[in-house]
C-alpha positions as CSV (number, residue, x, y, z in Angstrom):
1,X,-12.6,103.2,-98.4
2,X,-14.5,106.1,-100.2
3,X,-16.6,105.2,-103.0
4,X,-14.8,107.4,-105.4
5,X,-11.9,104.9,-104.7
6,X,-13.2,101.8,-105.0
7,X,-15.3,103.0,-107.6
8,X,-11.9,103.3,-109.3
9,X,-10.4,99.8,-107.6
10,X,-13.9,98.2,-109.5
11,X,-13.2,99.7,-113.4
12,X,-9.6,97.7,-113.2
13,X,-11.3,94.7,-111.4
14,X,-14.1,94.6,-113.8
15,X,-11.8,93.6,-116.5
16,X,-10.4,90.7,-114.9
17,X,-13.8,88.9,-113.7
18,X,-13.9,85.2,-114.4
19,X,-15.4,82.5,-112.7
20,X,-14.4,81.0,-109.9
21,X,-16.4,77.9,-109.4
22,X,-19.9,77.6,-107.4
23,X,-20.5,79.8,-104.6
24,X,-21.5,78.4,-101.5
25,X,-24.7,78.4,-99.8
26,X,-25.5,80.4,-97.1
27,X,-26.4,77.2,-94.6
28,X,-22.9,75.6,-95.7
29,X,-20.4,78.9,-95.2
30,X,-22.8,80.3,-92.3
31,X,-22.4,77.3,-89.9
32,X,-18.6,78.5,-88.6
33,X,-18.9,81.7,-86.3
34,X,-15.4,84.0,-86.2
35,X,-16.4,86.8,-84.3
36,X,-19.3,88.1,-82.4
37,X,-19.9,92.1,-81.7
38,X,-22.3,93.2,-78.9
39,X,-24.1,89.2,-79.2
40,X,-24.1,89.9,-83.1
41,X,-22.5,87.1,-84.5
42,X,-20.2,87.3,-88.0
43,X,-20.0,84.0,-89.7
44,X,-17.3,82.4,-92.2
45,X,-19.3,82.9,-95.3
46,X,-19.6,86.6,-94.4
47,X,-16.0,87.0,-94.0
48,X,-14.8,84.3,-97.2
49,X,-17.3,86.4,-99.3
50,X,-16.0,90.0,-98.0
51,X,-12.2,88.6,-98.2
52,X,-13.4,87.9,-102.4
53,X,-14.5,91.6,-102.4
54,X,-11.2,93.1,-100.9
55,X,-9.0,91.2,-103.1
56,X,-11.0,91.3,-106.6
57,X,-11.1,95.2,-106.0
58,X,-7.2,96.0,-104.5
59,X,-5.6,92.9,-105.7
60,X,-4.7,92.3,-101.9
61,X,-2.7,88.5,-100.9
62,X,-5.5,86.3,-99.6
63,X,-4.1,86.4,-96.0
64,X,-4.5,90.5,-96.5
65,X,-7.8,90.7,-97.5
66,X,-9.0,88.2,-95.0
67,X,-7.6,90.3,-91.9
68,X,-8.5,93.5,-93.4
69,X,-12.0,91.9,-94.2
70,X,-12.4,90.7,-90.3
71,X,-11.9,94.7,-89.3
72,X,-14.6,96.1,-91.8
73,X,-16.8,93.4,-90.2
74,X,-16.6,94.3,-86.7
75,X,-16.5,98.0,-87.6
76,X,-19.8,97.9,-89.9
77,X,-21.5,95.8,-86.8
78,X,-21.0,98.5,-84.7
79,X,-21.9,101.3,-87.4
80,X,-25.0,99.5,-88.5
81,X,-25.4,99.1,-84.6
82,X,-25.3,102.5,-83.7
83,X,-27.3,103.9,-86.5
84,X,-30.2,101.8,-85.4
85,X,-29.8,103.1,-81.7
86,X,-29.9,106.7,-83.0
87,X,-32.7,105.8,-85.2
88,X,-31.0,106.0,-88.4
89,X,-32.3,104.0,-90.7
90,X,-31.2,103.7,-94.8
91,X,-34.0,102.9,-97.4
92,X,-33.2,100.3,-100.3
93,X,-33.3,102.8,-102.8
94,X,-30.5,104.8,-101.5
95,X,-28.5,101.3,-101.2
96,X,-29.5,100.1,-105.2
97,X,-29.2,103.6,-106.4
98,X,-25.3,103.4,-105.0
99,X,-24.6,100.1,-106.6
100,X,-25.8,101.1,-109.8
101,X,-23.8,104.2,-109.2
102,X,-20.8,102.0,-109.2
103,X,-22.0,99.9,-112.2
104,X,-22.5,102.6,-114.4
105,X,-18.7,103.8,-113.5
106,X,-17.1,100.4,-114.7
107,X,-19.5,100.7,-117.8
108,X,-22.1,97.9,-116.9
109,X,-25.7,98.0,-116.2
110,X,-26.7,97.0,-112.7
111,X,-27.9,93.2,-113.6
112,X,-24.4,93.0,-115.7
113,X,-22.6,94.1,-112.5
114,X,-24.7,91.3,-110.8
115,X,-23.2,89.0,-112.8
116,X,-19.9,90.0,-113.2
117,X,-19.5,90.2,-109.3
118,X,-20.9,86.0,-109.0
119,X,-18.8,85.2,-111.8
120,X,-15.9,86.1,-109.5
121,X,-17.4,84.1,-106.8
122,X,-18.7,87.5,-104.4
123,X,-22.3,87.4,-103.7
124,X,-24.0,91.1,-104.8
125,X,-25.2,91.6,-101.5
126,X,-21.8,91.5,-99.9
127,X,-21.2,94.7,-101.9
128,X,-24.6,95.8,-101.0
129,X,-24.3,95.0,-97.2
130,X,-20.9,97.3,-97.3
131,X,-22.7,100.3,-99.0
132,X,-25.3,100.0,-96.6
133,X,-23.2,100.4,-93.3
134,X,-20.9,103.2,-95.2
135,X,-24.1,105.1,-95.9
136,X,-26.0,104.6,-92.6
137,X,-22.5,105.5,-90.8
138,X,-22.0,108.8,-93.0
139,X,-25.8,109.7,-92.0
140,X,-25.3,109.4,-88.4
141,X,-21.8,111.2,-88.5
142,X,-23.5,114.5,-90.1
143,X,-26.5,114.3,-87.3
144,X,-24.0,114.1,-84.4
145,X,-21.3,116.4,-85.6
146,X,-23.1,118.6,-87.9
147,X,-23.4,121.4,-85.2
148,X,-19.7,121.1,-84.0
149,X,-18.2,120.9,-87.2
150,X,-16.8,124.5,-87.7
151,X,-14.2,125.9,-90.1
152,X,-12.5,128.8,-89.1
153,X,-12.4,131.8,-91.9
154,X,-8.4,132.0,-90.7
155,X,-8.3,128.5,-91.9
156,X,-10.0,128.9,-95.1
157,X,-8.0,132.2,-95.9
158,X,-4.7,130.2,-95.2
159,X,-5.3,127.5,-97.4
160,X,-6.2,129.8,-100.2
161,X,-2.8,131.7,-99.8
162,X,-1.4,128.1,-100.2
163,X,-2.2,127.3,-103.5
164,X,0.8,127.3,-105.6
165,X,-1.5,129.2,-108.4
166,X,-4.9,130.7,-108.9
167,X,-7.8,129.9,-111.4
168,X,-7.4,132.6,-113.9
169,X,-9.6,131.4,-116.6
170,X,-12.9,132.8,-115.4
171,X,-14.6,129.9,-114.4
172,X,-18.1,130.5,-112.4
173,X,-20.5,127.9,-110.5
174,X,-24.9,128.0,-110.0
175,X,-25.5,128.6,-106.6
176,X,-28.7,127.2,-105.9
177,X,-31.1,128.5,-102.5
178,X,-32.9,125.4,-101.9
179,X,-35.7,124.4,-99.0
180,X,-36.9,120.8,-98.3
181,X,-40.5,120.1,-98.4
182,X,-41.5,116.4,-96.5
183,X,-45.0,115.4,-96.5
184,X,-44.6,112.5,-94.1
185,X,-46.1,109.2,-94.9
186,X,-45.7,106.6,-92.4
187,X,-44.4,103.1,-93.7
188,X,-47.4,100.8,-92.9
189,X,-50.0,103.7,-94.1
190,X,-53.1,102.5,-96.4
191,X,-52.8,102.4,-99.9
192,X,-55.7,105.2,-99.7
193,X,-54.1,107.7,-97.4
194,X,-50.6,107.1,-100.1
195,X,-53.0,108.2,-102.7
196,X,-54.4,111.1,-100.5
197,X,-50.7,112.8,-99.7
198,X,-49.8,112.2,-103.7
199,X,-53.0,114.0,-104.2
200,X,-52.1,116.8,-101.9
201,X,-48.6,117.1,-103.2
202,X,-50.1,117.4,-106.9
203,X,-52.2,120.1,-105.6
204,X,-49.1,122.0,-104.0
205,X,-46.8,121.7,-106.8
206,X,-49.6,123.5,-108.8
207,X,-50.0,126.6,-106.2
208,X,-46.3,126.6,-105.7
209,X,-45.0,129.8,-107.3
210,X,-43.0,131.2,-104.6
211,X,-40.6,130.3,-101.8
212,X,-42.2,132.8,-99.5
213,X,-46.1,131.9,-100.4
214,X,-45.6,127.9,-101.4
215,X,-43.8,127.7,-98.2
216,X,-46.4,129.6,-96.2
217,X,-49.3,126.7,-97.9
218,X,-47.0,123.5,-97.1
219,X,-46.0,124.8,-93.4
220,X,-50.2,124.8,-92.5
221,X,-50.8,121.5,-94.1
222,X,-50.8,118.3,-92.0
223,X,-47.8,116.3,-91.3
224,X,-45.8,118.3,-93.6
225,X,-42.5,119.7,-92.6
226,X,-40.5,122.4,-94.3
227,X,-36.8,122.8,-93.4
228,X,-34.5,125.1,-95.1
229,X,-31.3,123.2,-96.8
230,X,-30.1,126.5,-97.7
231,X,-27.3,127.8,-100.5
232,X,-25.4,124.8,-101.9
233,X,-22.9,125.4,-105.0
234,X,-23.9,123.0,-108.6
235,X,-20.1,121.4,-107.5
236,X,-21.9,120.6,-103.8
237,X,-25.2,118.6,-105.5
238,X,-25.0,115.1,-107.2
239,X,-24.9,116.0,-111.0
240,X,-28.7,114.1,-111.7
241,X,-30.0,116.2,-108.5
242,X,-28.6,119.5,-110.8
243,X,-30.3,118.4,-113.5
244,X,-33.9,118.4,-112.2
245,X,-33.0,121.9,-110.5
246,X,-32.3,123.2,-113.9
247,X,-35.4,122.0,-115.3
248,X,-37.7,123.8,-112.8
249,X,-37.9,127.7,-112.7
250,X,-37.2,130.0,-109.4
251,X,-40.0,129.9,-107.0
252,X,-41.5,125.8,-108.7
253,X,-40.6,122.7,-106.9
254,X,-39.3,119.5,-108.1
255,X,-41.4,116.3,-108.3
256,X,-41.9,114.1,-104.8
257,X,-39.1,111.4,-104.4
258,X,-39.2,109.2,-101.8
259,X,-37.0,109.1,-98.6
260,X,-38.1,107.7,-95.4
261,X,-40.4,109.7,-93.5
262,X,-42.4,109.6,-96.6
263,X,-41.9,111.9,-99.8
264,X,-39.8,114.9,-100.3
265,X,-40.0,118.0,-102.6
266,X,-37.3,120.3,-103.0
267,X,-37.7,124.1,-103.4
268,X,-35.6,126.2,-106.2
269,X,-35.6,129.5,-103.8
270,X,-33.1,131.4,-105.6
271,X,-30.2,130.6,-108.4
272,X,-26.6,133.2,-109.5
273,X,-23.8,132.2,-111.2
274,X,-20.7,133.3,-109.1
275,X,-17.5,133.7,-110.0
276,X,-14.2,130.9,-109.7
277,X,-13.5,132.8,-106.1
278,X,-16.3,131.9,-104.6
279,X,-16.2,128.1,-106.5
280,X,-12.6,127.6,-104.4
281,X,-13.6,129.3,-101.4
282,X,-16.5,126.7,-101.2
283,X,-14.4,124.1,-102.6
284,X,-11.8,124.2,-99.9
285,X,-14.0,125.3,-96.6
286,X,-15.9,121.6,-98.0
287,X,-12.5,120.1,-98.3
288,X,-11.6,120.8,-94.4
289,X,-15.0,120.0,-93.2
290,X,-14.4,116.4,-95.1
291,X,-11.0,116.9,-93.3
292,X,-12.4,117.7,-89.7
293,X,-15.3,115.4,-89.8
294,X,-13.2,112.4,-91.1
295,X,-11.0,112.7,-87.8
296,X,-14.1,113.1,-85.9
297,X,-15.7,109.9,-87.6
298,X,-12.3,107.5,-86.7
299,X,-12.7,109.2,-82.9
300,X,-16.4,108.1,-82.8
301,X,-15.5,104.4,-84.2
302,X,-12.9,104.5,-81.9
303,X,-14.9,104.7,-79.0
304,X,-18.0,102.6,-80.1
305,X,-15.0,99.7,-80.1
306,X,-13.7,100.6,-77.0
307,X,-16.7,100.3,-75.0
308,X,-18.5,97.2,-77.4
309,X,-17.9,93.5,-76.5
310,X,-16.0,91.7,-79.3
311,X,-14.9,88.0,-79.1
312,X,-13.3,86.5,-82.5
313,X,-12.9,83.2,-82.5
């Protein structure tokens, strides 16, 4: 399910939260294995407390949700499984910053979405464990398919001749030219050598008035990497990531965030306002790429099931 969905599925489900008694423990629902995927076993309270999940957010008959529950199970084992084998691997941030994501949309704060989801008997973390394996599995759909995703301009052209009717109202977008800038900060380094790279990316923000010379300073520092992200349409960046943009000036970079190689500064290389033809010509080439690379994504689980070893019990 995409998150804008079940985003949606949570603002109705939200409003009908009650309690449902105690939860079990982990010990007590975790002693009954139902399934195992490539020696990775799924246990009853996994599958009672995804089963709560399905049917508090689509209202789904018990029997339902428990089925449908068993599938996203398996499926995630094998996602989560094949993101660690390609070496993909999702920080916590990423993980709270999407639940709270989701709690801001059905108007609660992240500790009153805590709440609300236990008062309906479904552990946090189940929700938690699913955003997880949906975000590792997007990540290493884009690295294997990112270079054999293509969208034809024939494509694009059609698709635009099929609208029923054209924006006439003189919209325009920002279209941002943006580079990446990792310093790379291994996870068991010394609290001293953290303190060194912040040090060093202070000192680079402050000589950093230009694409062409920051990059040039960054590029001959050590264990720093520069990669360019490119142009990218406001509509194409998360809304908070638009805001920092707007808050630096052409040729500056943002302040370091973490990820996980380390810390990552993002360039502001360039910035137009185009006009609405460009905004639906964008719009729909991103459309049939979601298109494309959702049929590729099902053909890649597809396979990963075919050839894994799954006993349900």
């Amino acid at each position: 399910m995409k998150l804008t969905r079940f985003c949606a599925s949570l603002v109705v489900a939200a409003s009908m939260l009650a309690p449902l008694g105690p939860m079990l423990t982990s010990a007590e629902a975790a002693s009954k294995i139902v399934a195992v995927v490539n020696g990775r076993p799924i246990t009853s309270y996994e599958l009672q407390q995804r089963s709560k999940l399905i049917t508090l957010t689509t209202r789904a008959p018990s029997g339902v949700a428990k089925r449908k529950a068993k599938d996203e199970l398996i499926d995630e084992a094998l996602k989560l499984e094949e993101a660690k084998r390609v070496g993909v691997s999702i920080a916590d941030k990423k993980v709270d910053d999407a639940f709270a994501t989701i709690a801001q949309r059905v108007k609660l704060s992240p500790s009153q979405f805590k709440q609300a989801l236990s008062q309906s008997g479904v552990n946090p973390r189940t929700l938690k464990n699913r955003l997880r394996a949906e975000i590792s599995w997007s990540e290493v759909v884009m690295q294997r398919f990112r270079a054999t995703v293509r969208i034809n301009e024939s494509d694009v052209i059609a698709a635009l001749q099929g609208k029923e009717s054209k924006d006439d109202n003189g919209s325009t977008s920002v279209e941002y030219d943006l580079q990446r800038i990792i310093f790379v900060v291994p996870k068991k380094s010394s609290k001293s050598f953290k303190n060194k790279r912040v040090s060093e990316m202070k000192k680079l923000r402050a000589r950093f008035t230009s694409c062409e010379e920051g990059t040039r300073i960054a590029s001959g520092l050590n264990e720093v990497i520069v990669r360019p992200i490119g142009k990218r349409l406001e509509t194409d960046l998360p809304a908070a990531f638009v805001q920092k943009l707007n808050k630096i000036s052409i040729g500056r970079v943002t302040a370091p965030t973490p990820v996980d190689s380390g810390f990552e500064m993002i360039a502001l290389c360039g910035k137009e306002t185009i006009n609405s033809d460009a905004t639906a010509r964008s719009t729909i080439e991103g459309e049939l790429r979601n298109k494309k690379g959702q049929q590729l994504s099902r053909r890649y689980l597809r396979d990963l099931r075919s050839n894994a070893v799954i006993e349900q019990r």
